[in-house]
C-alpha positions in Angstrom: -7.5 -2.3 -27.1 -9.9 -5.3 -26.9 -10.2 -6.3 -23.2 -9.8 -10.0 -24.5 -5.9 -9.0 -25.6 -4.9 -8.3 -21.8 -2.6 -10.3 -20.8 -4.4 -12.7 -17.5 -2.4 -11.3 -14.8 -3.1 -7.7 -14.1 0.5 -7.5 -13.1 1.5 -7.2 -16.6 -1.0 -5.0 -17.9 1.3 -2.3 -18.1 2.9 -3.8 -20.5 -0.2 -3.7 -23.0 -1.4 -0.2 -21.9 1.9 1.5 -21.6 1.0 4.1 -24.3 -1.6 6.1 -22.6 -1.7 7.2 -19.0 -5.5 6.4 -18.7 -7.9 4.6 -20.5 -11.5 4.7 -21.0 -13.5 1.3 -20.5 -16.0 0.4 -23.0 -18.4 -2.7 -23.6 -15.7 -5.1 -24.6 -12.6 -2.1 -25.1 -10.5 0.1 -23.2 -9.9 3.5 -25.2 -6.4 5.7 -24.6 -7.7 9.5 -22.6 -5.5 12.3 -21.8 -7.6 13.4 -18.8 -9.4 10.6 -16.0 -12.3 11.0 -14.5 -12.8 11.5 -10.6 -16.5 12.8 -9.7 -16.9 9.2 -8.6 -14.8 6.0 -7.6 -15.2 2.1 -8.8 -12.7 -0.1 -6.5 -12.7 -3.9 -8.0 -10.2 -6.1 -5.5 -9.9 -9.9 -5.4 -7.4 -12.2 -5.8 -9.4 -13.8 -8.3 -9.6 -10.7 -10.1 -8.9 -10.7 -14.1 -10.6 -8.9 -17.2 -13.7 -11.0 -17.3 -14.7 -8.7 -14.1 -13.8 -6.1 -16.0 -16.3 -6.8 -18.6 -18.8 -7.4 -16.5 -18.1 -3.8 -15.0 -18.3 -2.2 -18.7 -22.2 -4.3 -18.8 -23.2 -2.6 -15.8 -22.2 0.5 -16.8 -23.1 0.9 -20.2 -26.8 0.0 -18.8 -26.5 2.7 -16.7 -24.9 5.4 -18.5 -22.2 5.6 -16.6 -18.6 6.9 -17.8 -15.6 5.5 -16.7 -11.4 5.8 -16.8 -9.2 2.9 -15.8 -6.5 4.2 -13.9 -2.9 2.1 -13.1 -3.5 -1.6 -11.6 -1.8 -2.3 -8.4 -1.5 -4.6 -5.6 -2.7 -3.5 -1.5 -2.0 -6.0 0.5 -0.5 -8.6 -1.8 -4.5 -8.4 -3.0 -4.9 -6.8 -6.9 -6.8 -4.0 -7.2 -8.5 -2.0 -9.9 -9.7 1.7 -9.8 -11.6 3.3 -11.9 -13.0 7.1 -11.9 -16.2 7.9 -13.3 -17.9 11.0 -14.7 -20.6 11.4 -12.0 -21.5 9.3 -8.4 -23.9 6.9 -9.2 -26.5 5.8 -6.0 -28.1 3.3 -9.1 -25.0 2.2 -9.9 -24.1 1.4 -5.5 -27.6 -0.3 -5.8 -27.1 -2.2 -9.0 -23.6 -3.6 -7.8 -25.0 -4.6 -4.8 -27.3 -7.1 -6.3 -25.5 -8.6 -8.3 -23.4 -11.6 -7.9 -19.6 -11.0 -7.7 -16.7 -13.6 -6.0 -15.0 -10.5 -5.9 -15.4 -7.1 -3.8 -16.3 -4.0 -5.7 -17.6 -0.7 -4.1 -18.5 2.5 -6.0 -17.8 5.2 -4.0 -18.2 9.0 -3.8 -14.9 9.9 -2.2 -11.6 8.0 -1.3 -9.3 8.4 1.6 -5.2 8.6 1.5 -2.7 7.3 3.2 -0.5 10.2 2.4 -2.9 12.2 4.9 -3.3 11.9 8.5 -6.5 9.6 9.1 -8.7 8.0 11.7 -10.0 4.9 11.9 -12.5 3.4 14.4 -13.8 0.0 14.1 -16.2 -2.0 16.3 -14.8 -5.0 17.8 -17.0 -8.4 18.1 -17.1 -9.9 14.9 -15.0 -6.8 13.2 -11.6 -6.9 15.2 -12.2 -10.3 16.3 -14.0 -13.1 14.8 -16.5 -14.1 17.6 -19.4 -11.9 19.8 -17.6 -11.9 23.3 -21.2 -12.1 25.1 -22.2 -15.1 23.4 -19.0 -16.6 24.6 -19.3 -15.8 27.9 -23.0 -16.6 28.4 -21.9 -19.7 26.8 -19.9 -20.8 29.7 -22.0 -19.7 31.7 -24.6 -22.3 30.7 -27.1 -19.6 29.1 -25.3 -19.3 25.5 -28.7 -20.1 23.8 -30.9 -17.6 25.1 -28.4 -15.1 25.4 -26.9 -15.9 21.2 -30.4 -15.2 20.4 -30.6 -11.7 21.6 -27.4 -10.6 20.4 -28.3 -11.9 16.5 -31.6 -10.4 16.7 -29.9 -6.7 18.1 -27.2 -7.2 15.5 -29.7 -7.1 13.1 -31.8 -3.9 14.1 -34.5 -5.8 15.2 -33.5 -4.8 19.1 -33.0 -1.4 20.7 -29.5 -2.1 21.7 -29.3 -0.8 24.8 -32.0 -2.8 26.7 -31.2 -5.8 24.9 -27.3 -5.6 26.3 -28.4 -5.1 29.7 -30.8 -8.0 29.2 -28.2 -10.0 28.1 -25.4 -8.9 31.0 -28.6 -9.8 33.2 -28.7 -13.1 32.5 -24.8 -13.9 33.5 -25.3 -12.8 37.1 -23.7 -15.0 39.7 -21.3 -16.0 36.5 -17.5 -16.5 38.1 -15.3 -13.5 36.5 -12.8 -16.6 34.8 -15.1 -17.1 32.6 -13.9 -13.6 31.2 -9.9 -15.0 31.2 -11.0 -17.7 29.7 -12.9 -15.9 26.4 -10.1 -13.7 26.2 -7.4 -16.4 26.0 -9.0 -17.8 23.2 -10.0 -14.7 21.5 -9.5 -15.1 17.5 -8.2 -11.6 15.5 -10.0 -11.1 12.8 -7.6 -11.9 9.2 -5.9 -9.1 8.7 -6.2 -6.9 12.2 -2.2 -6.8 12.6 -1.4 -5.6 9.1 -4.0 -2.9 9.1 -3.2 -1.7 12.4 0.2 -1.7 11.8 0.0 -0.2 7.6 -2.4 2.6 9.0 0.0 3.4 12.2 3.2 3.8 9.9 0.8 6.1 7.9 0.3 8.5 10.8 -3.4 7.7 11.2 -5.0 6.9 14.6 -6.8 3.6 15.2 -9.2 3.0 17.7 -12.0 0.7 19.4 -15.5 1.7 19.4 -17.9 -1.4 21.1 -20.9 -2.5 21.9 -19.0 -5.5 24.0 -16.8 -5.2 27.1 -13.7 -3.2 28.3 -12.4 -6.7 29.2 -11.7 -7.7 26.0 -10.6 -4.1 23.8 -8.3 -3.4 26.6 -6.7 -7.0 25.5 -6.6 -5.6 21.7 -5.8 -1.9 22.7 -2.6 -3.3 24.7 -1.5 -6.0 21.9 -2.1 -3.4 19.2 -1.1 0.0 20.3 -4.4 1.2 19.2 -4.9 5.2 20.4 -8.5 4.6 22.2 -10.9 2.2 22.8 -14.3 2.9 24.4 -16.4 0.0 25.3 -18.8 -1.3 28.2 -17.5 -2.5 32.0 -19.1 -5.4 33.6 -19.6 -4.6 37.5 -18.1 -7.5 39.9 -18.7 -8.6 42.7 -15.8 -10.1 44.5 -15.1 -13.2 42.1 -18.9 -13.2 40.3 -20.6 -11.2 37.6 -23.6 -8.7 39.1 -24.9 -8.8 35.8 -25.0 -5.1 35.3 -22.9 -2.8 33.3 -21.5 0.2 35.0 -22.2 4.0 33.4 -24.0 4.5 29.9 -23.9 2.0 27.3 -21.4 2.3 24.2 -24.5 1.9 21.5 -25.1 3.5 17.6 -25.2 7.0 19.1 -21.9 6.6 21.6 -20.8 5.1 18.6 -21.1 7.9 16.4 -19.8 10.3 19.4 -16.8 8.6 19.5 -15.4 9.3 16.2 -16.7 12.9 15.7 -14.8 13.3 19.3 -11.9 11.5 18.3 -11.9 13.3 14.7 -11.8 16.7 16.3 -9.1 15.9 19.2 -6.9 14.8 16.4 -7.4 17.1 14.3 -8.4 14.5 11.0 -10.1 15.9 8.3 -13.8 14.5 8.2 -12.9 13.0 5.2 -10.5 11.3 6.5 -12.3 9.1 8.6 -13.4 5.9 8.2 -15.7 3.1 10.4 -15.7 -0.2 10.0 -18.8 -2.5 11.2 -20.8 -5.4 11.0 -24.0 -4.9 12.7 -27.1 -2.3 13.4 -25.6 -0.5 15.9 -22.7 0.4 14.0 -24.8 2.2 10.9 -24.6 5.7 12.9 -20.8 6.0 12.6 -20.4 4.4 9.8 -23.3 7.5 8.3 -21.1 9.9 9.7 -17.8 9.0 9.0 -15.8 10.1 5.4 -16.1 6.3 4.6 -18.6 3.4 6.1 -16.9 -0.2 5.8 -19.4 -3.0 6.3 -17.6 -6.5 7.2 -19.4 -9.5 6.7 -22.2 -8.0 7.8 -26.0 -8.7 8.1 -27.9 -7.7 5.2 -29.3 -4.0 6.5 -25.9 -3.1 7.4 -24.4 -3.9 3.9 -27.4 -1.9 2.5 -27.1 0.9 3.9 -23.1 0.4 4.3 -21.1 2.9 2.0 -18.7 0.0 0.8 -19.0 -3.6 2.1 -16.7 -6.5 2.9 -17.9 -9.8 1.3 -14.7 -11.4 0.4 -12.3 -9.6 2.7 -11.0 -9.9 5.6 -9.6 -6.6 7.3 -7.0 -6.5 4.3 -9.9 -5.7 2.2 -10.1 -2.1 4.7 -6.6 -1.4 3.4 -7.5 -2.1 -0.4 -10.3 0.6 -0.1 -7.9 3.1 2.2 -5.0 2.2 -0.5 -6.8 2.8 -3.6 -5.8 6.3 -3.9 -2.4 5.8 -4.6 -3.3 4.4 -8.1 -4.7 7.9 -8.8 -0.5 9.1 -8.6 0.6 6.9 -11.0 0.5 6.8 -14.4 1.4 3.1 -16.3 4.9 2.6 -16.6 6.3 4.7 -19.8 9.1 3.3 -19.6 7.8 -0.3 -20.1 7.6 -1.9 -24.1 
């Protein structure tokens, strides 16, 4: 079948491919297969998404030599998805996609987790969970947001060792009253998305959980509105009704980071393959690295790299899509469908 005879919705593809359970995708064609392939996964999710991505996939892959088998469409998260196996994991092909140019999100993966299983997942917090970097806010109102901002984008971006630069930071708010922290809190905007995946992956028997380089302040907020399992995060030591501007115990950075879900992982009993982090910045590339799956969220440009899948059109819904995906590899298109 000519990829320019699919119907423009994917909703009604099975319609058009009802005859075969897979289908191979070629340069401008998708051929009927008995068998898919699964050494490798392609994950194409957008509500934009029609063929013409499709065609652009079968480009990229014919100039790669890559093999690949269309399995059923679907929707996560009222957002259309595509999966595709392939005949081998491709670290060109991760490298190629990432270069180019898509208003859609598309990862190539070597493995895919399942909701059917028991999973973990353990996401950072400022600008993952939540949409803004709870230092900045604070030092912000504390009438040092610009030296302090500075810092943080420059640590977020690897170019800091993490756990100076905090305690520089947290330095610089001493003597800061401790409303300030009420205050960031009560106007503390979720991340699109943070409900429904906390609540889809809770229903699913997975455990979610906090792991951040920011304050207790604000994840115990989350952890409490959420029902997430853990969070792990940095204190602030007070003095009466001020900021000391020191942080109490060892700082939460890449390696606590990385701790944290091994450690949760084996209390819970998850599979390693089962586990996924979810990040934005430097200090969350460790866990991410050791993790079944490493989700990079609008994240600076050595994260999404070195990121496993990244988050470019997504919010946290886009998490779902790539936790989801397996259930397309159950289904077969609907036989039953003229």
């Amino acid at each position: 079948m000519l990829l320019s005879e699919l119907p423009p919705s994917l909703s009604d593809w099975s319609r058009s491919l009802s005859h075969a359970p897979w289908w191979q995708l070629h340069s401008a064609a998708l051929h009927p297969v008995s068998a898919p392939l699964s050494a490798g996964w392609l994950v194409l999710f957008g509500r934009s998404l029609q063929v013409a991505h499709l065609a652009k996939l079968a480009d990229t892959l014919t100039g790669l030599g890559v093999v690949a088998t269309l399995y059923p469409t679907t929707e996560v998260a009222e957002v259309p998805l595509l999966l595709l196996g392939t005949d081998t994991f491709s670290d060109e092909l991760v490298a190629q996609l990432k270069r180019e140019q898509w208003d859609i999100d598309i990862c190539h993966l070597p493995a895919l987790p399942t909701l059917n299983e028991p999973g973990l997942l353990v996401m950072d917090m400022d600008s993952t969970a939540i949409q803004i970097e709870c230092i900045d806010e604070i030092a912000r109102l504390a009438g040092v947001g610009e030296q302090v901002a500075a810092v943080t984008a420059a640590a977020m971006q690897g170019k800091l060792e993490f756990a100076a630069s905090l305690r520089n930071r947290v330095a610089l708010l001493a003597g800061a009253p401790v409303t300030i922290l009420d205050e960031v809190a009560a106007n503390m905007p979720w991340m699109p998305g943070l409900p429904l995946m906390v609540k889809t992956l809770k229903q699913a028997g997975w455990k979610v959980a906090i792991a951040s380089g920011g304050f207790t302040r604000f994840a115990g907020q989350l952890q409490q509105a959420l029902g997430l399992d853990a969070v792990f995060a940095n204190e602030l030591v007070v003095d009466g009704d001020t900021l000391t501007g020191q942080v109490h115990g060892r700082i939460v950075d890449a390696a606590v980071k990385a701790e944290v879900l091994q450690q949760l992982a084996q209390q819970y009993g998850i599979a390693a393959s089962q586990t996924v982090a979810v990040g934005d910045g430097a200090n969350d590339l460790n866990m991410m690295a050791v993790a079944g799956l490493g989700i990079a969220i609008h994240a600076k440009p050595l994260v999404q790299a070195q990121a496993a899948a990244t988050l470019n059109h997504h919010d946290l819904e886009g998490v779902l899509c790539l936790i989801g995906a397996s259930a397309c590899r159950d289904r077969r298109w609907d036989m039953a469908r003229s």
